[in-house]
C-alpha positions as CSV (number, residue, x, y, z in Angstrom):
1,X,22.5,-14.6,-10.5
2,X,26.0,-14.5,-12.7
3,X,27.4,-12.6,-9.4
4,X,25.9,-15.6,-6.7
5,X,27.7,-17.9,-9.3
6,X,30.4,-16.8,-9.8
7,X,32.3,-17.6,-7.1
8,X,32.5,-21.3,-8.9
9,X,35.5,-20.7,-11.3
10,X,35.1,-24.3,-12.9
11,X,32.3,-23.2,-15.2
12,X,33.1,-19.1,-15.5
13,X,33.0,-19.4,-19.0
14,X,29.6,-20.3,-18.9
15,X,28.6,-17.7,-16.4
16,X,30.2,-15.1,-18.6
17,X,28.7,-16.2,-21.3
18,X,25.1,-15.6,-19.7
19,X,25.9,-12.0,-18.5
20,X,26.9,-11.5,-21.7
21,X,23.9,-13.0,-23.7
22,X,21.8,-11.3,-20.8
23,X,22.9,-7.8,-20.5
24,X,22.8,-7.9,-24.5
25,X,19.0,-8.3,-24.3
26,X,18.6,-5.1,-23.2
27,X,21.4,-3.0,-24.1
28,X,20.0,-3.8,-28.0
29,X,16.4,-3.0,-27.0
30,X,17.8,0.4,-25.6
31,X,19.9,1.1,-28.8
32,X,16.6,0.4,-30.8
33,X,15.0,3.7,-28.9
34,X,17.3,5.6,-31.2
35,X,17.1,3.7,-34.4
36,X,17.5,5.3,-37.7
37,X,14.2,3.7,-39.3
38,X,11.8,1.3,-38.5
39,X,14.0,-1.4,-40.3
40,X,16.4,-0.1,-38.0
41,X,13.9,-0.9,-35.0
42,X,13.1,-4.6,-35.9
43,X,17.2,-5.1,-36.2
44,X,18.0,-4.3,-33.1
45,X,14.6,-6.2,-31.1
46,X,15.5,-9.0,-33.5
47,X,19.1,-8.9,-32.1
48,X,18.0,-8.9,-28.5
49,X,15.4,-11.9,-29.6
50,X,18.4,-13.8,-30.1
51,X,20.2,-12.7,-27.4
52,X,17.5,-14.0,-25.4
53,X,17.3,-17.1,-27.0
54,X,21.0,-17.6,-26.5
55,X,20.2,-17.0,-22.6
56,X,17.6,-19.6,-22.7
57,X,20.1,-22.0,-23.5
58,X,22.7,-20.8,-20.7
59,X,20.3,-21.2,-18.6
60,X,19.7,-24.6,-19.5
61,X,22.8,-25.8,-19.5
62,X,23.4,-24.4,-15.9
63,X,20.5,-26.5,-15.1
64,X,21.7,-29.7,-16.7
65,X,24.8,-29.5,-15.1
66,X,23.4,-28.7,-11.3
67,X,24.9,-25.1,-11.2
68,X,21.4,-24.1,-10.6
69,X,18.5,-25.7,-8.8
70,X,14.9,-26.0,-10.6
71,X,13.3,-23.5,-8.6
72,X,16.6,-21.2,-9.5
73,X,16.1,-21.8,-13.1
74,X,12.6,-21.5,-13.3
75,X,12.3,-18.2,-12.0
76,X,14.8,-16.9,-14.2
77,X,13.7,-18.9,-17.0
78,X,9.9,-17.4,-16.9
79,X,11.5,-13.9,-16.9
80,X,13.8,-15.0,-20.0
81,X,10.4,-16.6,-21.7
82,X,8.5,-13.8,-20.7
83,X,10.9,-11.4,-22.6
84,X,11.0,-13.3,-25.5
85,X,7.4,-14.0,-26.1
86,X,7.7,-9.7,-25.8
87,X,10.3,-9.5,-28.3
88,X,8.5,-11.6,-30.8
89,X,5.1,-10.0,-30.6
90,X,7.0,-6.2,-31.2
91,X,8.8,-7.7,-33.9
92,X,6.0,-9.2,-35.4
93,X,3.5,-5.9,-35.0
94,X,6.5,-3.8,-36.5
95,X,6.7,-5.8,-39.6
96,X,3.1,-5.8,-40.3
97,X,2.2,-2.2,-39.7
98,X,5.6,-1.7,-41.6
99,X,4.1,-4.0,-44.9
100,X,1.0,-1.7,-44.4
101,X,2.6,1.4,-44.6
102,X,4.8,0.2,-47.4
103,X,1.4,-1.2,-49.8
């Protein structure tokens, strides 16, 4: 998407601003694969949880301001929501087998 775009300097900040936020979503999740403890884990999902949500509003804003059609953003908005609603269900069955182990 950030390469179609692109090609409009006017708002390059913005579109480097979501390939930034975007690629971050992953690049954390693969970093957590090598974490040093579970604690270490939920960091780095957390990290790409708000990476994701930071996306979300990229995308938004690309939408507000016509630089992407509806259909454009919904499709890539599902994905984004999709990933999030991933991110907070790991992070949320970390903690609490993590608070089981602990007690």
């Amino acid at each position: 998407m950030v390469k179609m775009l692109s090609k409009d300097r006017c708002l390059f900040s913005i579109y480097d601003q979501v390939l930034r936020s975007g690629t971050s979503i992953s690049a954390n999740i693969h970093e957590a694969e090598f974490a040093q403890s579970t604690s270490d884990f939920i960091s780095k999902l957390s990290i790409s949880l708000k990476e994701a949500n930071e996306t979300k509003h990229w995308l938004d804003l690309l939408k507000d301001t016509d630089c992407i059609t509806i259909p454009q953003h919904e499709s890539i908005m599902s994905d984004c929501k999709e990933l999030i609603a991933l991110l907070v269900s790991s992070i949320k069955t970390l903690k609490r087998n993590a608070s089981v182990v602990v007690k």
